[in-house]
N, C-alpha and C positions, 0 to 999 in steps of 0.2 A: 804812888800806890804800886807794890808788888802783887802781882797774879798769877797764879797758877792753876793751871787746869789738869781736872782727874776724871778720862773720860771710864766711867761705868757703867756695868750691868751690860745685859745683849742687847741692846740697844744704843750703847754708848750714850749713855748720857755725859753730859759735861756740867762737873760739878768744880766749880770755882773756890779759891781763897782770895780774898782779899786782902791786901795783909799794906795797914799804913809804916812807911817806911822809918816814921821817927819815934813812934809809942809801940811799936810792933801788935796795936791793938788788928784784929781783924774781923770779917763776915765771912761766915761762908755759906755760899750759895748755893741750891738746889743739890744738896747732899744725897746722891742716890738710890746708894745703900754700899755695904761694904765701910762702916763706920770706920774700923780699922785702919785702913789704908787711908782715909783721910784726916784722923788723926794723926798717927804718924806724920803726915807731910807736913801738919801744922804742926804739930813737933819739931821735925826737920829746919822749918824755916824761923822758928822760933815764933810764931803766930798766938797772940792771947786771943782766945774766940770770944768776942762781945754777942752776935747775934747770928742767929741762923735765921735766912733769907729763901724763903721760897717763889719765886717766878709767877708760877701758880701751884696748883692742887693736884696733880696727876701722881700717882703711884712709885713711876719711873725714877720724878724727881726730889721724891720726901720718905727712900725708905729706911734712910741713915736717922733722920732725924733727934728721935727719942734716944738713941746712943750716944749723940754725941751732944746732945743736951745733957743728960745726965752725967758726960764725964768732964763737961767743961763749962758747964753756968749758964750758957747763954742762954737767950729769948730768944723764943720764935717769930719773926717778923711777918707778915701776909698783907696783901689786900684789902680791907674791911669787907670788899664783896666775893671773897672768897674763902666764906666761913660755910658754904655750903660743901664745897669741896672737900673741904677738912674734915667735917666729921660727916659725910657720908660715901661710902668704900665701892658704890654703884656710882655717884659723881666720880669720885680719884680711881676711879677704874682698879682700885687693886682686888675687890672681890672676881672680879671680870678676869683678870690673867694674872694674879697672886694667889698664892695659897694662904693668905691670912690679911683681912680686911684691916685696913691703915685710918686708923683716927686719931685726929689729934685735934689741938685747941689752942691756938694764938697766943703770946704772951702781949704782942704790939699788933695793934690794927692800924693800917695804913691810907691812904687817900691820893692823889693827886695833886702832885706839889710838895706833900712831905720830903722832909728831909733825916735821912740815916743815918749817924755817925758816929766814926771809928777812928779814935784819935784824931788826927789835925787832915781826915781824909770825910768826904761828905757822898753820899750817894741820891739821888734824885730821885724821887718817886716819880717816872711816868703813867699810869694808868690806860694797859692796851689789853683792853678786852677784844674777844673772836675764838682765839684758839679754846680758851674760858671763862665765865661770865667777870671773874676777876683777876682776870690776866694782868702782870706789872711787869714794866721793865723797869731797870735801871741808870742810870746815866752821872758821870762824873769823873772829872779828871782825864774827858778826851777818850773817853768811853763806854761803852753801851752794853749790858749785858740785858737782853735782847729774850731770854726764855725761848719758848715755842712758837712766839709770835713771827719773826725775822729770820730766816736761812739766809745762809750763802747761796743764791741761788733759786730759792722754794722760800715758801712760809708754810706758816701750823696748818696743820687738819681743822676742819672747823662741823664734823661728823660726832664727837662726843659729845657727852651732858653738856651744856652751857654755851658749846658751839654754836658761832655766827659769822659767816663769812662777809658780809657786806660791813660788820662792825669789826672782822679783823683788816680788812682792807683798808678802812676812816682811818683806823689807828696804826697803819704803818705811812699810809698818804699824808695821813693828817699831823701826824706828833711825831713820829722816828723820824723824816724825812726834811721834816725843819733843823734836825740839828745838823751840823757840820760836816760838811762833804769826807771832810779827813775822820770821823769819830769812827776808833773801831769797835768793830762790833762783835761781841764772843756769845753765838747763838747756844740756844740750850743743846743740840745735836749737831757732830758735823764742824766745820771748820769758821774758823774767823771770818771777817769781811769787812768792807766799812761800807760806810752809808752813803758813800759818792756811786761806788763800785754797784751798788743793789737799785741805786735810784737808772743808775746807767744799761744795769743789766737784767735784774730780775724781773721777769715777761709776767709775773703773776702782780705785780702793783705798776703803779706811775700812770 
């Protein structure tokens, strides 16, 4: 699996490609906005986009979306429990600090366990609720992209809609921290890490 990261927006968000190395099928993940520049790279890398892949629901990380659906096919991947986020823009916070409220509607609803695939590459549905009531990570091929749930360092906010800190806590204690001490980890903001490094370091879990 090829990856690359486009961090965007004032905030930097980090908007991933997935990109399978033998079918050059990919996902790309938490699209931020700036459609352009992320097409382009999947361009660049020769990248077919199968699905777009949102983390969760927030603003930050779905303002690309409907652009680069409409120039490239794919389906919108989510949560199943995070179809509140999607179409309401006081949940995904973008009536809050956007100038134009963000809805959308799922093409795939997702679960716990589900599996994603992008040519001969598979990604893992974890389900980590906290940062939002349908927070997901993902996991495969020796790594984790992590959304808002998991920093280098920090984890999510658990102060917006759907916010819960005692259930973002279970889900980084409980489900990220089983997987492989070597598994890296490409959080939604902010720099890589792995999951040895966070169990060893990060003062907000363990």
């Amino acid at each position: 699996m090829i990856i690359k990261n486009i961090p965007l927006g004032i905030i930097k968000t980090n908007c991933y490609i997935a990109v399978d190395e033998t079918t050059r099928e990919a996902v790309i993940i938490d699209p931020a906005e700036q459609a352009e520049v992320i097409l382009n790279m999947a361009k660049t890398i020769g990248a077919s986009v199968k699905y777009v892949i949102l983390t969760h629901a927030h603003f930050d990380h779905m303002g690309a979306v409907e652009d680069i659906m409409q120039e490239t096919g794919a389906r919108l991947v989510t949560h199943a429990m995070e179809r509140g986020g999607l179409e309401n823009g006081k949940i995904n916070l973008s009536t809050r600090y956007g100038a134009v409220p963000i809805i959308l509607k799922e093409d795939i609803a997702v679960n716990e366990g589900d599996e994603i695939v992008f040519g001969n590459s598979t990604l893992k549905v974890i389900y980590t609720p906290g940062h939002t009531a349908g927070g997901m990570s993902l996991y495969g091929g020796g790594v984790l992209f992590s959304g808002d749930t998991l920093f280098c360092g920090n984890v999510g906010r658990c102060d917006f809609p759907g916010g819960d800190e005692k259930a973002l806590i279970s889900s980084i204690n409980e489900k990220l921290y089983t997987l492989p001490d070597e598994t890296v980890v490409y959080c939604g903001h902010g720099a890589s890490t792995t999951i040895g490094e966070e169990k060893a370091k990060n003062v907000y879990t363990g």
